[in-house]
C-alpha positions as CSV (number, residue, x, y, z in Angstrom):
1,X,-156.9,-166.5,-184.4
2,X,-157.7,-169.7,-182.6
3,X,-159.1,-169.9,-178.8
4,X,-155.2,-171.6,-178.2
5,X,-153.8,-167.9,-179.8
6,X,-155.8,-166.0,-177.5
7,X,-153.9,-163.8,-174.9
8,X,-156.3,-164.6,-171.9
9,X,-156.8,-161.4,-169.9
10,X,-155.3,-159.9,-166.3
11,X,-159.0,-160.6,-165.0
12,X,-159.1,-164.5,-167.0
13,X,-155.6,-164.9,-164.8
14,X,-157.1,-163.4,-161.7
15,X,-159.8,-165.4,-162.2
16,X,-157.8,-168.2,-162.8
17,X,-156.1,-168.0,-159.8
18,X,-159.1,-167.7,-157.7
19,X,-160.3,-171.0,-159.3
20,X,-157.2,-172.4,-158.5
21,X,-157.2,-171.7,-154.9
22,X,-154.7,-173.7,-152.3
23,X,-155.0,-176.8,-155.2
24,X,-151.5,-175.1,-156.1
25,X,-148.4,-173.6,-154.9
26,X,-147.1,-170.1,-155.0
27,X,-143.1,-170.9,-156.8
28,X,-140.9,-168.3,-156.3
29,X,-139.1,-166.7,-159.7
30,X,-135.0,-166.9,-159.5
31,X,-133.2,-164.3,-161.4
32,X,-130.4,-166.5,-163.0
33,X,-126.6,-165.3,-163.1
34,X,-123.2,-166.8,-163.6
35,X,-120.5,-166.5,-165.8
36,X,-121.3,-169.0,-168.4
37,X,-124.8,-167.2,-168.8
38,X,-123.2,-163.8,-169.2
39,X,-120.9,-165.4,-171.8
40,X,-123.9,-166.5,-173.8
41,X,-126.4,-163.7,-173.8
42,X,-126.2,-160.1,-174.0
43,X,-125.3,-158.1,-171.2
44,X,-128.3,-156.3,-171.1
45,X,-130.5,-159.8,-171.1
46,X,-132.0,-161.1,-167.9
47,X,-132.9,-164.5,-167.1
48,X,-135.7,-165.2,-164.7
49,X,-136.8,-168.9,-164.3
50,X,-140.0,-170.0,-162.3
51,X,-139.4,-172.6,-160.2
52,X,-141.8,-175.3,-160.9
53,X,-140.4,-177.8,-160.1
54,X,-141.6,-177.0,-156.3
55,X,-145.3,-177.3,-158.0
56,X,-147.0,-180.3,-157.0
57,X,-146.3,-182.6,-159.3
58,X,-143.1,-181.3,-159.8
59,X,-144.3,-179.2,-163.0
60,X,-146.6,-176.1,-163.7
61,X,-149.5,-178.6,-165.8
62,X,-151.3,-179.3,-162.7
63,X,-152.7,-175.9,-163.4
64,X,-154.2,-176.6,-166.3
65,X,-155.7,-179.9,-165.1
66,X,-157.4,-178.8,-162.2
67,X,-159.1,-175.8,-164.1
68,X,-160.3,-178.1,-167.1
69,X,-161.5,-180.8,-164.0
70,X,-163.1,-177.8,-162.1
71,X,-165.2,-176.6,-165.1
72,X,-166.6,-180.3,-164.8
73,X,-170.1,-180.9,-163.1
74,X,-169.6,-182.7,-159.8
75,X,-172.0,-186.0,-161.6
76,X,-169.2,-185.1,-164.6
77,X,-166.6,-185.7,-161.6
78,X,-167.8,-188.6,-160.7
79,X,-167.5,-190.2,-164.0
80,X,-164.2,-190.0,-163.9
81,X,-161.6,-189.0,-166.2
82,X,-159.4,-190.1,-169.1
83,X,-156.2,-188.9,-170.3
84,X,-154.0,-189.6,-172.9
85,X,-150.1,-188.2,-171.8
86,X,-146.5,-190.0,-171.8
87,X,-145.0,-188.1,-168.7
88,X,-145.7,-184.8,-166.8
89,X,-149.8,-184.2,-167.6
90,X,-150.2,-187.3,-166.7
91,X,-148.7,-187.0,-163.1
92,X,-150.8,-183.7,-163.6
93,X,-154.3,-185.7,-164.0
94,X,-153.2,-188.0,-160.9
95,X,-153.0,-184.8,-159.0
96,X,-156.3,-183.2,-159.9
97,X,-157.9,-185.6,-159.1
98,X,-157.1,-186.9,-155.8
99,X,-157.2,-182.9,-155.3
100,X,-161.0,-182.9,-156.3
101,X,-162.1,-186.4,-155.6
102,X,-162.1,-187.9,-158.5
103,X,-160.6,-190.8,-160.5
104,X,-158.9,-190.8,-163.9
105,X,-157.8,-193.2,-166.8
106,X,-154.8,-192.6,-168.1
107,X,-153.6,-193.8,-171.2
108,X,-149.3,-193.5,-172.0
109,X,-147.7,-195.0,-174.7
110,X,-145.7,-198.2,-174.4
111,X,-142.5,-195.9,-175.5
112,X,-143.2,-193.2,-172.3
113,X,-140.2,-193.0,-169.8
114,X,-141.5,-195.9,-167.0
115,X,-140.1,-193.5,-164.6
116,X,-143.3,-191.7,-164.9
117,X,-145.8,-194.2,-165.3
């Protein structure tokens, strides 16, 4: 098993979270019904979506980008980053950074969607 196969823990989460602080939103968790859904799953299946959208950034990766940016040294910070992304981590990156201060390189690929560039 890889470090990416490893079920973090309740107290890695908590922690997590802590970390986290007011950088991000709490998203509510919608329990999805309708009739097309019920005619395409089980009866006894439940949907629930998070809403991440409402996230900053409009997507749950600013999570992940603040708590690898946090683990950095403040001279680290100051550096800067660099990312390589063709849509949502980088908007992600942008975040975390003006979040913490910092500045960031971001590198997309000509073919990435210039909506999010």
């Amino acid at each position: 098993m890889t470090s990416a196969d490893r079920v973090p823990s309740l107290s890695e989460i908590a922690e997590a979270r802590r970390q986290l602080g007011e950088h991000v939103r709490w998203t509510p968790v919608w329990h999805w019904q309708g009739r097309q859904l019920d005619q395409s799953i089980a009866s006894t299946t439940e949907v629930h979506l998070k809403l991440e959208l409402l996230q900053y950034a409009g997507t749950f990766k600013p999570r992940a980008a603040l708590l690898n940016m946090l683990a950095l040294s403040p001279a680290q910070l100051a550096r800067r980053v660099t990312a390589v992304s063709a849509g949502n981590h980088s908007m992600a990156v942008g975040f975390a950074c003006r979040a913490l201060g910092s500045s960031a390189k971001v590198v997309m690929p000509r073919s990435a969607n210039p909506y999010w560039g």
